[in-house]
C-alpha positions as CSV (number, residue, x, y, z in Angstrom):
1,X,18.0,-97.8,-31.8
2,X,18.9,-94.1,-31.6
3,X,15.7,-92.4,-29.6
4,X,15.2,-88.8,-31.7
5,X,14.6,-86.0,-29.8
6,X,12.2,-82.9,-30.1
7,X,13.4,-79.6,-28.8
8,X,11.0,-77.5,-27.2
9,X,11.7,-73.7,-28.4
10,X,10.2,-71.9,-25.3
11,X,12.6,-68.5,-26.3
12,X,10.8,-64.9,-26.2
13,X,11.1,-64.9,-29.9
14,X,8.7,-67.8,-30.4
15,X,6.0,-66.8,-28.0
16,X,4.0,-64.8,-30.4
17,X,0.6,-63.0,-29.9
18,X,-2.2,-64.5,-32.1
19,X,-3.3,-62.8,-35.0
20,X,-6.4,-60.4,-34.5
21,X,-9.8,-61.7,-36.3
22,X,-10.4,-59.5,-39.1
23,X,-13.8,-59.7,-37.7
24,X,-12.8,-57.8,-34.4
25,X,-13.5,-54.0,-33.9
26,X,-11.9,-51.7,-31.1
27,X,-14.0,-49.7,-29.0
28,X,-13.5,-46.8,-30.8
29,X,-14.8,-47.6,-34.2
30,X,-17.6,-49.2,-31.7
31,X,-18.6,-45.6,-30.2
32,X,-18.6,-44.1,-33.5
33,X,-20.9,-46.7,-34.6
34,X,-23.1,-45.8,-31.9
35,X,-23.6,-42.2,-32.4
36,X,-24.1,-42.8,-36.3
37,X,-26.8,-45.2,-35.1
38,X,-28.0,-42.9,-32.7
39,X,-27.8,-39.5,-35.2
40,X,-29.9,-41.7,-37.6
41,X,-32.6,-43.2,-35.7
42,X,-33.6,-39.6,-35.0
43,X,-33.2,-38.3,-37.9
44,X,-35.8,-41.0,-39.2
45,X,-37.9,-40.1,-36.3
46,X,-37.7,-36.5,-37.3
47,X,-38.9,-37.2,-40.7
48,X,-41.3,-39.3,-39.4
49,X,-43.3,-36.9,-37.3
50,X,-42.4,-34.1,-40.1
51,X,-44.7,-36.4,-42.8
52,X,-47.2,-36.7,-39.5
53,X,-47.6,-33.0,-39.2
54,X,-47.9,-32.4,-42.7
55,X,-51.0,-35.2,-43.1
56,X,-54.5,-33.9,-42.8
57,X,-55.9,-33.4,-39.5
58,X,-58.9,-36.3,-40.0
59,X,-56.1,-38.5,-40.3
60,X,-53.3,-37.4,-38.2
61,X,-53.1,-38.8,-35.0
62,X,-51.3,-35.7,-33.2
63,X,-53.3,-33.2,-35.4
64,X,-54.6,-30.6,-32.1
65,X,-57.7,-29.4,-31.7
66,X,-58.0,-26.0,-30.1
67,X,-61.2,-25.4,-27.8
68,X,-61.6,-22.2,-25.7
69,X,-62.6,-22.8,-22.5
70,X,-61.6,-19.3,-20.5
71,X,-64.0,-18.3,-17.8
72,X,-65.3,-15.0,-17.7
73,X,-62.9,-11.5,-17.0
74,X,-63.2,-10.8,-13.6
75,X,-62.6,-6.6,-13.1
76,X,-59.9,-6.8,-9.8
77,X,-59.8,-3.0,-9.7
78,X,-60.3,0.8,-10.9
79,X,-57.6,3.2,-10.4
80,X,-57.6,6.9,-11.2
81,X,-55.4,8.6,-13.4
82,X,-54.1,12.2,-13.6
83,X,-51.7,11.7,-16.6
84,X,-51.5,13.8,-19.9
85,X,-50.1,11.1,-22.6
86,X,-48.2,14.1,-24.5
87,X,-46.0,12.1,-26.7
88,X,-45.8,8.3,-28.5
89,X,-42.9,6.9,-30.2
90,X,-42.7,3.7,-32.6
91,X,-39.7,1.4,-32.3
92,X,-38.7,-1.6,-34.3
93,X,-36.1,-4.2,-33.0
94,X,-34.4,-7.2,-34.2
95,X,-33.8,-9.8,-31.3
96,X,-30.7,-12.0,-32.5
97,X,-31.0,-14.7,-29.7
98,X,-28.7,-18.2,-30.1
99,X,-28.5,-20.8,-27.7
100,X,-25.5,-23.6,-27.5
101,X,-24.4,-26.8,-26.1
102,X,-21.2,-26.3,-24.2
103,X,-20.1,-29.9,-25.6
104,X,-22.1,-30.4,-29.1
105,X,-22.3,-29.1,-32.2
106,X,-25.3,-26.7,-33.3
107,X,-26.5,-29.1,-35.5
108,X,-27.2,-31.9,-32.8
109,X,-28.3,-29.4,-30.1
110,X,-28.9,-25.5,-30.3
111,X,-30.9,-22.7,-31.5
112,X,-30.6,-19.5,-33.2
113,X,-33.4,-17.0,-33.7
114,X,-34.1,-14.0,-35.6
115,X,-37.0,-11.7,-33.9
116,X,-38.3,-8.4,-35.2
117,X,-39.9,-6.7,-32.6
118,X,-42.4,-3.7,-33.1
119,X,-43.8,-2.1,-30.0
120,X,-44.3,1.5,-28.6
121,X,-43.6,3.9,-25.7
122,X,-46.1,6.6,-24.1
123,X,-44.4,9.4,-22.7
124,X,-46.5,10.8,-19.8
125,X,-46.8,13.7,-17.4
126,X,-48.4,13.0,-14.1
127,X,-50.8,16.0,-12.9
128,X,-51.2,14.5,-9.8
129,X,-47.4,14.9,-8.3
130,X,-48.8,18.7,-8.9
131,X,-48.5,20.2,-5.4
132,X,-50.4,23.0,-3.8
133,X,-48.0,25.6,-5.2
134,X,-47.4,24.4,-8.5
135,X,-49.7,27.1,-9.8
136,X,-49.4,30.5,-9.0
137,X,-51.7,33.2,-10.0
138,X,-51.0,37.0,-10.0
139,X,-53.3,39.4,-8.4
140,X,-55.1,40.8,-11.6
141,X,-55.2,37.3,-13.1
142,X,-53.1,38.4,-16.4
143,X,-50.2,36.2,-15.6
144,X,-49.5,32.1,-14.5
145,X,-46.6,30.3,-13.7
146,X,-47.4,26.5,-13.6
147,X,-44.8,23.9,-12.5
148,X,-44.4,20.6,-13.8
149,X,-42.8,17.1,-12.9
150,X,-40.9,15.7,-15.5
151,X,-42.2,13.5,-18.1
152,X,-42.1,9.7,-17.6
153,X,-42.2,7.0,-19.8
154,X,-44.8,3.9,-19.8
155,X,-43.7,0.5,-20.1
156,X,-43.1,-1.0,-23.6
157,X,-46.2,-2.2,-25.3
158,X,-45.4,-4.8,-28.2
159,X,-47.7,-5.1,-30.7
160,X,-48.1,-8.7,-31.2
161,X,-49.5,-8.4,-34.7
162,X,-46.9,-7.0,-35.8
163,X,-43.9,-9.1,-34.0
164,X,-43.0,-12.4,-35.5
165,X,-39.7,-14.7,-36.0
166,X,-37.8,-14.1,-38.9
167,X,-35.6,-17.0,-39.2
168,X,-35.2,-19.7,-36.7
169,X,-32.1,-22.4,-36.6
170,X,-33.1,-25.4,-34.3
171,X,-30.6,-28.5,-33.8
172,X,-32.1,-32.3,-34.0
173,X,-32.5,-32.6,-29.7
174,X,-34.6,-29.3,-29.9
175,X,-36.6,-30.3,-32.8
176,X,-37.6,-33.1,-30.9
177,X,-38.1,-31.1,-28.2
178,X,-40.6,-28.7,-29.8
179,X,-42.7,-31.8,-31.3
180,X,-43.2,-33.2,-27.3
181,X,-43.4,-30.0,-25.4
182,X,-46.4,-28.4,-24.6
183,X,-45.5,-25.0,-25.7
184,X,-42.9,-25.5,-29.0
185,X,-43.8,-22.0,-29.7
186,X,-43.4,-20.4,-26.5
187,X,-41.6,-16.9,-27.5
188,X,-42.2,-15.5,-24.0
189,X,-38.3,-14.7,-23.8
190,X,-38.2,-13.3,-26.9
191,X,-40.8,-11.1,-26.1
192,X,-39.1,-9.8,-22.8
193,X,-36.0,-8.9,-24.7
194,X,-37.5,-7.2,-27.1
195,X,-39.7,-4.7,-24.6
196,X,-36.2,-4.4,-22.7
197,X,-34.0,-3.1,-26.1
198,X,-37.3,-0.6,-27.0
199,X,-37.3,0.7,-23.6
200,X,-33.6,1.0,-23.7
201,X,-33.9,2.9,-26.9
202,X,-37.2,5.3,-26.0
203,X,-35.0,6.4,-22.9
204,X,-32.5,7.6,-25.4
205,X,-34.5,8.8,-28.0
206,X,-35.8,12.6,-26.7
207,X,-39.0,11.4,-25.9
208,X,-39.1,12.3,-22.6
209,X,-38.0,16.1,-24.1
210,X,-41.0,16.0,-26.7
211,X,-43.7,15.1,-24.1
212,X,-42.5,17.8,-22.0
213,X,-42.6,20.3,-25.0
214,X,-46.1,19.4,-25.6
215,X,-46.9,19.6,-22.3
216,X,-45.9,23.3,-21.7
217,X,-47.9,24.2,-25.1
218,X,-50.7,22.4,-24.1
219,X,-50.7,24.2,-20.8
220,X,-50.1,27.5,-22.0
221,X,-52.6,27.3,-25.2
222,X,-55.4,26.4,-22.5
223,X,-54.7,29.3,-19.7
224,X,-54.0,31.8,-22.7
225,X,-58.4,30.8,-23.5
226,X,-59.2,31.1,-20.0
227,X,-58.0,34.6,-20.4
228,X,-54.4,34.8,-19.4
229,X,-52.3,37.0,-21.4
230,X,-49.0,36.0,-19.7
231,X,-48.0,31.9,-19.1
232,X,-45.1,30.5,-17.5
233,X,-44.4,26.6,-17.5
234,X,-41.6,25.5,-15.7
235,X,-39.9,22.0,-15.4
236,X,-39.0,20.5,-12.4
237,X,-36.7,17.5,-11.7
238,X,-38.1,14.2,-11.7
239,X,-39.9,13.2,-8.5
């Protein structure tokens, strides 16, 4: 009785790799996934706290209630001044400020805002850098020669009344951000850029020149009543 045989095929060829499950995912369809999952869950929590917000404070559970509880001003100190405010100028400013994520998109994290900016500049001259021979009087009292310091400028004062943001761009991350943070509308840099440019801009502008101008009128129109028929106001450099 002939035994049969069975031949064991053990070759390269027939060693095959078995077939993927159509089930299977690689990891990067699996990261992808993820971040949808991730991009959607806050967007729902977004929405959620936007419909929140928008309910009526009775009923909203993170509606604020704001209760003043400042002490009293306490007065620190009393300085005197010496200076003739002799000139004002108005200034308007738009602060462009955006802020980005070195690795996301705008959308997902960032901010863009638009801030006008309305503020003011005093232009000053201080009588009290006047030293003993600033004035000079000629024998017969007819004639004066008065010397004066240059004008200086005050710091910026911006009016908050009248400053406000335009246009603001916020990404999802800072939108949640605002919602938890203490302070979402804290504009304090805003602010600070916006007194900077002004201040920039009143040094430019010829303010300095116009409160000196009125300066040397004012001077002269005053000694001229006190009987002076010839007045002199000089400029010195800035002390």
């Amino acid at each position: 009785m002939a035994r049969s045989e069975q031949k064991n095929d053990e070759s390269p060829e027939a060693v095959r790799e078995p077939a993927a499950s159509p089930g299977r995912r690689g990891p990067g369809r699996g990261r992808v996934t993820l971040l949808l999952v991730v991009v959607l869950t806050a967007a729902v929590v977004l929405a959620g706290l936007q419909v929140l917000r928008s309910l009526p404070d009775w009923i909203n559970p993170f509606a604020e209630e704001t209760k003043d509880r400042s002490g009293p001003v306490v007065l620190q100190s009393i300085r005197d001044l010496a200076r003739f405010e002799s000139a004002s100028g108005n200034f308007q400013v738009i602060v462009d400020l955006e802020k980005d994520a070195k690795f996301l998109p705008g959308s997902v994290r960032g901010s863009r805002t638009l801030f006008v900016g309305h503020g003011s500049v005093d232009a000053y001259v201080d009588f009290a850098k006047l030293g003993s021979g600033a004035v000079t009087v000629n024998a017969d009292r007819t004639a004066a020669t008065v010397r004066l310091p240059r004008a200086q400028l005050e710091a910026t004062n911006l009016d908050p009344k009248r400053s406000y943001v335009f246009e603001q761009q916020r990404g999802l991350v800072n939108r949640l951000g605002d919602f938890f943070s203490g302070n979402p509308n804290d504009q304090q840099q805003l602010h600070v850029l916006a007194s900077q440019k002004i201040q920039a801009a009143a040094a430019e502008s010829g303010l300095r020149e116009r409160a000196d101008q009125n300066a040397r009128l004012m001077l002269q129109n005053l000694l001229k009543a006190l009987g002076f028929t010839t007045v002199t106001v000089q400029t010195t450099a800035s002390q």
